[in-house]
N, C-alpha and C positions, 0 to 999 in steps of 0.2 A: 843375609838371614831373612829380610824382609821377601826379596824373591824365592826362597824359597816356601814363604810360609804361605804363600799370596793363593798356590792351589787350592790348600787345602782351605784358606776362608774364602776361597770363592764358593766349594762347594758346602760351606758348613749351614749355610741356611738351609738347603734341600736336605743337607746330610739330619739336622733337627727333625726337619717336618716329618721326614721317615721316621725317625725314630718314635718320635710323641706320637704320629697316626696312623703308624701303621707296625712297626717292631713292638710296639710297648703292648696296644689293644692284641696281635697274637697271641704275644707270652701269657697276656692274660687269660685269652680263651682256650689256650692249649691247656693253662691251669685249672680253669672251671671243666675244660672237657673230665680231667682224672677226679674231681670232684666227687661225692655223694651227698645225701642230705635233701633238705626239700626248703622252698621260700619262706615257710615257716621258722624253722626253726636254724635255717642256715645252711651251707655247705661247709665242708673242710674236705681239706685237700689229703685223700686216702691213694693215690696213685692207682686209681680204678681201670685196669687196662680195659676190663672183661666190656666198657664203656662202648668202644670202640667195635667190639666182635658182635654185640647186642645190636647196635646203632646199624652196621652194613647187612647183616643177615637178616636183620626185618623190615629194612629198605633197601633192600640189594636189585628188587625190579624197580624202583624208581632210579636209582641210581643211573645200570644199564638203558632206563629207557631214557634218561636225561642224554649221558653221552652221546645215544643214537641220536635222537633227535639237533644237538648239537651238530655232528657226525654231516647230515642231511643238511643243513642249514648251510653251515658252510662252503659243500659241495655245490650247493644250490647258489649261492652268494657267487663265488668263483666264476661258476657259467654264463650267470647275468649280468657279475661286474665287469671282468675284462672286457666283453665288447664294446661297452661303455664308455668305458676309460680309455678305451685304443681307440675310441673316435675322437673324444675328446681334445685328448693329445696327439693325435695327427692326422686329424678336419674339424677339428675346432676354431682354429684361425683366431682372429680376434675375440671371437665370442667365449673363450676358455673358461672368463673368470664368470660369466653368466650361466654358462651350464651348471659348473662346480655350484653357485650360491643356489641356483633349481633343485639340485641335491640335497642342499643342506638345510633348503628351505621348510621341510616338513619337521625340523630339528628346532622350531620357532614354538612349536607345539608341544608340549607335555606329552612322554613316553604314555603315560597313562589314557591319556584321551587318544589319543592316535591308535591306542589297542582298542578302546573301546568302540570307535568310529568304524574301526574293521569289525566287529561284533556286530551292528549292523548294518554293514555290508554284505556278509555270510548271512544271515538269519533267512529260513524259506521264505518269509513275505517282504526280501529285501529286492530291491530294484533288477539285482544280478539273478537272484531264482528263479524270483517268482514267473517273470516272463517267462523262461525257460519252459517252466514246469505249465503253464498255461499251451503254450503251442507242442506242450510231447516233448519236447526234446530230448527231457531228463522226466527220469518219474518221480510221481508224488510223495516218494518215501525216500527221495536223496534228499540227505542233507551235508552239512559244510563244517557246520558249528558243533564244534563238542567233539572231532574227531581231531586224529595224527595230524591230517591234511592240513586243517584250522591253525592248530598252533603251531607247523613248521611254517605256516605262510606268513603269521604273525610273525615269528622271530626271523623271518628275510627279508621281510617289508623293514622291520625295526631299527634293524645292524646293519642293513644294507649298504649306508651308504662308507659303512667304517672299511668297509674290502674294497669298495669303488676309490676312495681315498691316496690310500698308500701304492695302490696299482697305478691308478693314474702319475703319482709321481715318481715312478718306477720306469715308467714308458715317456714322460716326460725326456726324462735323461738322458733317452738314448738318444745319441748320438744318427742324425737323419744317414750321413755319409757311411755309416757300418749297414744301412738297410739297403743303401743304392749297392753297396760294392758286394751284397749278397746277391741281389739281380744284375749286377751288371756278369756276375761269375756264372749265370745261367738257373739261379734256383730258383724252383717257381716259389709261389706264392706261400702254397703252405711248406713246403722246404722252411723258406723264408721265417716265419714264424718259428718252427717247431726248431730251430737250430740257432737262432738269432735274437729273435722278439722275446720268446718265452724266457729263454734262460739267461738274458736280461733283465728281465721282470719279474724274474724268483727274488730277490729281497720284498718287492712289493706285496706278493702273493705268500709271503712268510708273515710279516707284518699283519695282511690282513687276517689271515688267520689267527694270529694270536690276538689279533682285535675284537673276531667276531667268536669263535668257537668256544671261548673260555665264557662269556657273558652270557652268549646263547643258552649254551649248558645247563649254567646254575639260576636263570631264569625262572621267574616266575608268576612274573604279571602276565604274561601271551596264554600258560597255560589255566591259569587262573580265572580269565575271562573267555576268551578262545575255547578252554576245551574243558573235558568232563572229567569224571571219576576215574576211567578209563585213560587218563592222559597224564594223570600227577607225575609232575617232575618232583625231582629231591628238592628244589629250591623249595615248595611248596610245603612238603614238609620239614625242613627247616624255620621256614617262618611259623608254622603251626604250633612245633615243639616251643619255639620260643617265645612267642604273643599267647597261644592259644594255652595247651599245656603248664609252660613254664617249667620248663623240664628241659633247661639249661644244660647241662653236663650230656645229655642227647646230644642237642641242636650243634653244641659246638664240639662234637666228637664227627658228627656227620659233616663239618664244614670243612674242621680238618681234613675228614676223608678222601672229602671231595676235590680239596684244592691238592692231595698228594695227589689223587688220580690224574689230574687235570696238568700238574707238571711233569709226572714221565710221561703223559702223550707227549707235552708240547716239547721237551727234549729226546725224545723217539722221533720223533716229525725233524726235530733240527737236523739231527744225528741222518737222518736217512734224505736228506739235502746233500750233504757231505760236503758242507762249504762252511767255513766257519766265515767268510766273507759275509754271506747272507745273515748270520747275527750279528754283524757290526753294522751293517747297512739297514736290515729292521731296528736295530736299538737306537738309532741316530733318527 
């Protein structure tokens, strides 16, 4: 009996924490989303759907431009992590564990300050423009800050190094002897990669997408600071409904929203892997 029980208290302490921080605070906000009423005087629970059709139709371009911008990010992550991480893991040599802590290093620093250090970095009279714009390069009327550009850069500097992460130990793994016995068969280089490396490395590059694109998304300090009027993501207005506002039964209709959108991407993205090996090896 004892062995059989032994699983399930092994996992009953993680199985608690979910439930108290994170099953219980849903159920709650799912119930305030159907809500009406005001701080005053209260809410009760009217089973408000119309909540929901209000919430996406008058944030529906926030919405879309969060996604994209997520979308971008991500892409962008990918490009600049795996090279990374394929050095790391195979010319890295001894010094593996000192590149990986140079990565992690800027993660010593407050998410907040590290956006705002980038804010002036971008600014025209920052060290990057202004020269520029002094020798011609660029004209007097470019700027950095306040645009797309701004805040997808912030949010790939930010998350950056959460896709370098799981890739790198993705390409860790592989086995050095499955790369020689690819060149030794005659495959060049990029053969090599595109038939070997990569589709090896697909659990890693699973993982890191669901590390970076779901945070990215519903971000909202990059655009916050980083960018303008012109660039509100939904996080932003989330937070506004709910600090600024108080207009609860919004904020959390639109989070709901959000997080539905945000799981049939990331089960569309699994689905069209067509490995279900790849989510046992991301969830692990």
């Amino acid at each position: 009996m004892s062995r059989r029980l032994a699983p399930y208290l092994l996992i009953l302490p993680g199985g608690l924490w979910l439930l108290l921080f994170f099953v219980v605070p849903m159920v709650a906000m799912l119930s305030l989303s159907l809500q009406q009423g005001d701080v005053v005087s209260g809410y009760q629970l009217t089973w408000h759907w119309q909540t929901y059709v209000d919430g996406i139709s008058n944030y529906q371009t926030q919405i879309i431009r969060s996604l994209w911008y997520g979308f971008i990010t991500t892409v962008l992550q990918i490009v600049l992590a795996f090279p990374i991480a394929y050095w790391i893991a195979f010319r890295g040599g001894r010094n593996k564990s000192v590149y990986l802590f140079l990565i992690l290093l800027p993660f010593f620093v407050s998410f907040v300050l590290r956006t705002i250090s980038w804010k002036f970095i971008l600014t025209d009279e920052s060290f990057v423009l202004a020269p520029l714009k002094d020798v011609g390069l660029v004209s007097q009327d470019f700027h950095i800050l306040g645009t797309p550009m701004a805040v997808i850069g912030g949010l790939t500097y930010n998350f950056l190094p959460f896709m370098i992460l799981p890739i790198y130990v993705a390409l860790e793994r592989i086995d050095p002897r499955v790369v020689e016995a690819a060149r030794d068969l005659y495959a060049s280089p990029v053969q090599t990669f595109r038939k070997v490396i990569f589709p090896l490395a697909l659990p890693g590059v699973f993982a890191g997408v669901l590390m970076t694109f779901v945070p990215a998304s519903s971000d909202y300090i990059n655009s916050e600071i980083l960018g303008s009027s012109g660039t509100t993501m939904i996080g932003q207005v989330i937070q506004s409904q709910y600090l600024r506002s108080q207009n609860y039964p919004t904020a959390a209709a639109l989070s709901f929203a959000l997080m539905a959108i945000l799981l049939v991407g990331i089960f569309t993205y699994a689905r069209a892997l067509g490995t279900e090996d790849v989510l046992k090896v991301a969830a692990r």
